[in-house]
C-alpha positions as CSV (number, residue, x, y, z in Angstrom):
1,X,0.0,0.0,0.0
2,X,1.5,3.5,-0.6
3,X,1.5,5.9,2.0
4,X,2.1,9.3,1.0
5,X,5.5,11.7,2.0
6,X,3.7,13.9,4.5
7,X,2.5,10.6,6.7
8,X,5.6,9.3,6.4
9,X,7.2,12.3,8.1
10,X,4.1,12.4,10.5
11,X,5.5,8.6,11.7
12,X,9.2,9.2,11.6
13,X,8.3,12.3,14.1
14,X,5.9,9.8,16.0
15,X,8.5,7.0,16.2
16,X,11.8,9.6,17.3
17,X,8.9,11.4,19.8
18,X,7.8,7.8,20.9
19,X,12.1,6.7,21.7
20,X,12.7,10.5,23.7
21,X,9.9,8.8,26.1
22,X,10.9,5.5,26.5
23,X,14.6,6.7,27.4
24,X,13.2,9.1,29.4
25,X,10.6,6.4,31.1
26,X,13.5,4.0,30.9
27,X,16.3,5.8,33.2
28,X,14.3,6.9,36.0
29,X,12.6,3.6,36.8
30,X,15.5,1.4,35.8
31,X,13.2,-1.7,34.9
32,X,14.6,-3.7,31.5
33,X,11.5,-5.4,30.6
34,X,8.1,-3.8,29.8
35,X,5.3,-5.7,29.8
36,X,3.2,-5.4,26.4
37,X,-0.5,-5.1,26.8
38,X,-2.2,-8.2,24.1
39,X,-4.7,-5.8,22.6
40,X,-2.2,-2.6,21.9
41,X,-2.0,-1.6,18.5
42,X,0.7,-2.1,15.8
43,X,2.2,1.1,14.6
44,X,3.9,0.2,11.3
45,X,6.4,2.2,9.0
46,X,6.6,1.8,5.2
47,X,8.1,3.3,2.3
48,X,10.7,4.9,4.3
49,X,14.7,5.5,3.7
50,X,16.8,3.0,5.8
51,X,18.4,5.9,8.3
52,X,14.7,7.2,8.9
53,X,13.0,3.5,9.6
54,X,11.2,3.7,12.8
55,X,11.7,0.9,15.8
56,X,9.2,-1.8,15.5
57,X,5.4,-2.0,16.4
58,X,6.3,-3.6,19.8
59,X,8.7,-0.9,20.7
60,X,6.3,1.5,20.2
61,X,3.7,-0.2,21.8
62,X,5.9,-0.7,24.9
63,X,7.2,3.4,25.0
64,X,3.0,4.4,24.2
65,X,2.1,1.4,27.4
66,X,5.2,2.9,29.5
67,X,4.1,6.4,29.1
68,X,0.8,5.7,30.3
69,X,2.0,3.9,33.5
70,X,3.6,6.8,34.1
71,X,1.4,9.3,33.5
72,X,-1.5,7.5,35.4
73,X,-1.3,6.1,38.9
74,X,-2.9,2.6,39.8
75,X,-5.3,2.2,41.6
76,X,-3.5,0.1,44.0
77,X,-1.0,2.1,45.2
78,X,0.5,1.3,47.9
79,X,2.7,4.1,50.0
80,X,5.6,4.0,52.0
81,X,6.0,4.3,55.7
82,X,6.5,8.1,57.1
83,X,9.8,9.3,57.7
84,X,11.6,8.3,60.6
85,X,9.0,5.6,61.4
86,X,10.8,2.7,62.9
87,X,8.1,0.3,62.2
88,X,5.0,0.8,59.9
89,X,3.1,-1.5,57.5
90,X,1.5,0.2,54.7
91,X,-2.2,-1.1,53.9
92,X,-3.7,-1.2,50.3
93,X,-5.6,1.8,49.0
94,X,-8.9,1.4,47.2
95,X,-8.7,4.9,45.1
96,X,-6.5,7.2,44.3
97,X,-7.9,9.7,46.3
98,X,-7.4,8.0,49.8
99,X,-4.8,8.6,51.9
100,X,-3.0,5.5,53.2
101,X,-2.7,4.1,56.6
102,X,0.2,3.7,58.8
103,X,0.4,1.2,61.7
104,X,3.1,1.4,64.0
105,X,3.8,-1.1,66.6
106,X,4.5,0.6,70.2
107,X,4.9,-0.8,73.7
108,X,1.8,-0.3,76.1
109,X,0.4,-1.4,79.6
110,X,-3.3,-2.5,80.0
111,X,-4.3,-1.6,83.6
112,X,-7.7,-1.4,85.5
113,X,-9.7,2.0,86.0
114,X,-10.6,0.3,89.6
115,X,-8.5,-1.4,91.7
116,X,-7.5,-1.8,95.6
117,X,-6.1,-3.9,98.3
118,X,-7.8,-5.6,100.4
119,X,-7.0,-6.0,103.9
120,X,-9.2,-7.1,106.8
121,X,-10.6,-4.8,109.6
122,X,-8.9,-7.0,112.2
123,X,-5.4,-8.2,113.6
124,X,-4.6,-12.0,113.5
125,X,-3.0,-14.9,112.1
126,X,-4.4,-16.1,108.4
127,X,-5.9,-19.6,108.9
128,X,-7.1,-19.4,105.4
129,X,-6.8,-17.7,101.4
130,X,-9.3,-19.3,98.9
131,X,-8.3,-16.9,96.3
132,X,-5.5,-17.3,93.8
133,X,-4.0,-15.1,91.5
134,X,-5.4,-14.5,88.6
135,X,-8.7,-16.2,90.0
136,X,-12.2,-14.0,89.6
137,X,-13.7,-13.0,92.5
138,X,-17.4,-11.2,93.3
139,X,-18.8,-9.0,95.5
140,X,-18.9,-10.5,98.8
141,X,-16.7,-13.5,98.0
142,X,-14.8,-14.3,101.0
143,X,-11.0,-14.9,100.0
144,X,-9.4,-15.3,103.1
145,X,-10.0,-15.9,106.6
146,X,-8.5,-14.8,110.4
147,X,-8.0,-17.5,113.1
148,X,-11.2,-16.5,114.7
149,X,-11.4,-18.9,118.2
150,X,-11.2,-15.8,120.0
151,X,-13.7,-13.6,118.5
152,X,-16.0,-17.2,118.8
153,X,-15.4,-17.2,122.3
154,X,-16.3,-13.7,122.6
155,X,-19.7,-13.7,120.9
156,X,-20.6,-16.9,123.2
157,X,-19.8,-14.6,126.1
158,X,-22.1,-12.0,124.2
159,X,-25.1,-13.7,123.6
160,X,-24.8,-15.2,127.1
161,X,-24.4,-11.7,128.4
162,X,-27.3,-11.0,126.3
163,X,-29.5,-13.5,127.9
164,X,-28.7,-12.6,131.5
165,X,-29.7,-9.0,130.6
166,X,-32.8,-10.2,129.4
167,X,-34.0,-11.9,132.0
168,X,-33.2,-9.0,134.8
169,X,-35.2,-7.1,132.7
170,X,-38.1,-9.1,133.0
171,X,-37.5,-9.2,136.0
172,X,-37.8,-5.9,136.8
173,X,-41.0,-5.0,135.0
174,X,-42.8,-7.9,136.9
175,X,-41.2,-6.4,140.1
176,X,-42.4,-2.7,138.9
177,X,-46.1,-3.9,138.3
178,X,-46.5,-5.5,141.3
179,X,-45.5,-2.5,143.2
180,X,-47.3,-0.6,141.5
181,X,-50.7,-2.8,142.1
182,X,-49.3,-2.8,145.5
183,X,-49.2,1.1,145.7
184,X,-53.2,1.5,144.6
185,X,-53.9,-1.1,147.5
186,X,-52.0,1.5,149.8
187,X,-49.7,-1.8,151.1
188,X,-46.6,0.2,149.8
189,X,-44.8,3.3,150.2
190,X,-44.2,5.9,147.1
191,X,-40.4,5.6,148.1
192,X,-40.5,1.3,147.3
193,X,-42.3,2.2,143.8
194,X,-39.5,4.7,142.8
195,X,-37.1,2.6,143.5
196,X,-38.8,-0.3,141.6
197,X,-38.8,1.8,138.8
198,X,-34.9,3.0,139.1
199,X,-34.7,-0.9,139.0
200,X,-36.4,-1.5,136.0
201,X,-34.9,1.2,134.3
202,X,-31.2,0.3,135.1
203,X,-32.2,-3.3,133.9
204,X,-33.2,-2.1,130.7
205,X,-29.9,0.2,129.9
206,X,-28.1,-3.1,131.0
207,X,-29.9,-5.3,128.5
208,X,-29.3,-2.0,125.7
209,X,-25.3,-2.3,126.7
210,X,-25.8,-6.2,126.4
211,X,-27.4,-5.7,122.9
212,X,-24.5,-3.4,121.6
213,X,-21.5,-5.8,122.9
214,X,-23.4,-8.3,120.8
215,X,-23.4,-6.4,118.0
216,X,-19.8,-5.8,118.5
217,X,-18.2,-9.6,119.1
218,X,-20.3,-10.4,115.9
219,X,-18.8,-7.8,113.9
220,X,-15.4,-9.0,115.4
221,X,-16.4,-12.1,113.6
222,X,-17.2,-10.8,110.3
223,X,-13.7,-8.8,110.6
224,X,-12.0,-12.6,110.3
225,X,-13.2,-13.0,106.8
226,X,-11.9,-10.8,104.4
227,X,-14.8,-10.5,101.4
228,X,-14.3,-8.6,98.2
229,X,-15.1,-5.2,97.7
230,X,-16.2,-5.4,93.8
231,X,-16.2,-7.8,91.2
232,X,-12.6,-8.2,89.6
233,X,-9.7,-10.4,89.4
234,X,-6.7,-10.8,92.0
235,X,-3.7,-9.8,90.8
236,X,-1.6,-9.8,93.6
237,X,-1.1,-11.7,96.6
238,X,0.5,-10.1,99.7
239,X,0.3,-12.5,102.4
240,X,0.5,-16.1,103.1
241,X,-1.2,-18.9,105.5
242,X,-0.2,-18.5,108.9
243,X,1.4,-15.0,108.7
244,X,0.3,-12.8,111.2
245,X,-1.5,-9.2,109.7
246,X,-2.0,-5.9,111.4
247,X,-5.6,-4.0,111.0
248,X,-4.9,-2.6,107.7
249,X,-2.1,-4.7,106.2
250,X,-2.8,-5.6,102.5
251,X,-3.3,-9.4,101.8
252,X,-4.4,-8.8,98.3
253,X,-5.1,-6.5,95.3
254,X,-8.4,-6.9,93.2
255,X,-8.6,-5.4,89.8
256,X,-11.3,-4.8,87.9
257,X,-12.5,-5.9,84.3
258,X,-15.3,-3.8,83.6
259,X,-12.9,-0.6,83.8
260,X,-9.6,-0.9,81.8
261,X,-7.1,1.9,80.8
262,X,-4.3,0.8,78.1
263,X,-1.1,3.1,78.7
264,X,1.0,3.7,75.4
265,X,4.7,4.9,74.9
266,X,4.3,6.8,71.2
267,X,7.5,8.1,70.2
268,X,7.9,11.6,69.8
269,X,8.3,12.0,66.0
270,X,4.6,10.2,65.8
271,X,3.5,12.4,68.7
272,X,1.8,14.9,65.9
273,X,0.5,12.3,64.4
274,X,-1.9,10.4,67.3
275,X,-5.3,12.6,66.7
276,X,-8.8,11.4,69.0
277,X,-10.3,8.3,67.3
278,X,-7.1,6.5,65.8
């Protein structure tokens, strides 16, 4: 087929413009093998002087594919860890709009919004611990115990003391209602009924005192068992069987899961970077 002069120039200018891009494409990514696309055209000289013959189709196909892959991004694109990041992996972009992500690994501390030591209300020797570290633990729980023989022995002598009060009390309100029977008869004197009733009231501030040094030896008890305060998890133990504690003295520390606070050290050049929500 003849092609006339004026295309042929219009090629030979296409072809040398087509080689200025592929050197130019060629030296700044340094890659020695282009990929052809199947379905790319053939560009084909003819009719032309030896020292003006264009490369070959494929040539040109590969400067025209390489040209494009330069001038347009993909849409996978995948950038490169910031500056001075010491460790980042760079995740996959879905447009070329979006702006990568960056995850850097940093050392951190997770530690409960609520914890405490708990210690019991009352000196002694620990016959007991059912709590281990690590172990869950509920409101109320009792994890340890006191030797407790003498706060036994003093809420027998209690309840007994209790009982003894009780019964002068009665006592003395019988006494105080005979008297006073006795005093509308006119057998008894106004002095015999005023001291009946001093009796009965003495016998009822003794059976008050007896009610409150009940109250006391079994809250003496209680203060053997050591219960705890929330729900949680022990993680730490303090004390051991047999080791004697003061009022006070820390046996164990309860943390709990409901309430947890993670503690990171971010390294100053990514200081600037750490916004609300990442």
């Amino acid at each position: 087929m003849f092609i006339p002069q004026d295309k042929n120039m219009k090629i030979m200018l296409d072809s040398l413009r087509a080689m200025a891009i592929f050197a130019l494409v060629f030296g700044c990514t340094g890659k020695s093998k282009v990929q052809l696309p199947e379905d790319a055209p053939e560009v084909q000289a003819q009719n032309l002087p030896n020292s003006q013959t264009p490369n070959s189709g494929a040539q040109q196909n590969a400067v025209l594919h390489s040209a494009a892959s330069a001038a347009t991004p993909s849409a996978n694109t995948v950038a490169a860890p910031a500056s001075g990041s010491t460790e980042g992996t760079a995740k996959g972009v879905t447009n070329t709009t979006a702006h990568p992500e960056m995850s850097t690994r940093v050392s951190g501390q997770v530690n409960s919004g609520k914890q405490g030591q708990a210690s019991f209300r009352a000196a002694g020797h620990i016959s007991k611990t059912t709590a281990q570290v690590g172990e869950k633990v509920k409101r109320g729980q009792v994890i340890a115990t006191l030797d407790d023989t003498d706060a036994q022995l003093r809420l027998k002598l209690a309840v007994n003391q209790r009982e003894q009060a009780r019964i002068t009390l009665e006592q003395a309100r019988k006494d105080m209602q005979r008297e006073e029977q006795l005093k509308k008869e006119g057998a008894t004197t106004q002095a015999n009924l005023e001291r009946m009733n001093n009796a009965l009231a003495s016998a009822q501030i003794g059976f008050a005192q007896a009610e409150i040094n009940l109250q006391q030896a079994q809250k003496f008890l209680a203060d053997t068992r050591l219960t705890a305060a929330f729900d949680g998890v022990v993680s730490r133990r303090l004390k051991v069987e047999g080791e004697f504690v003061a009022v006070g003295a820390a046996v164990f520390e309860v943390a709990s899961m409901s309430e947890l606070e993670v503690s990171l050290r971010v390294p100053e050049n990514l200081i600037k970077r750490v916004r609300p929500g990442h």
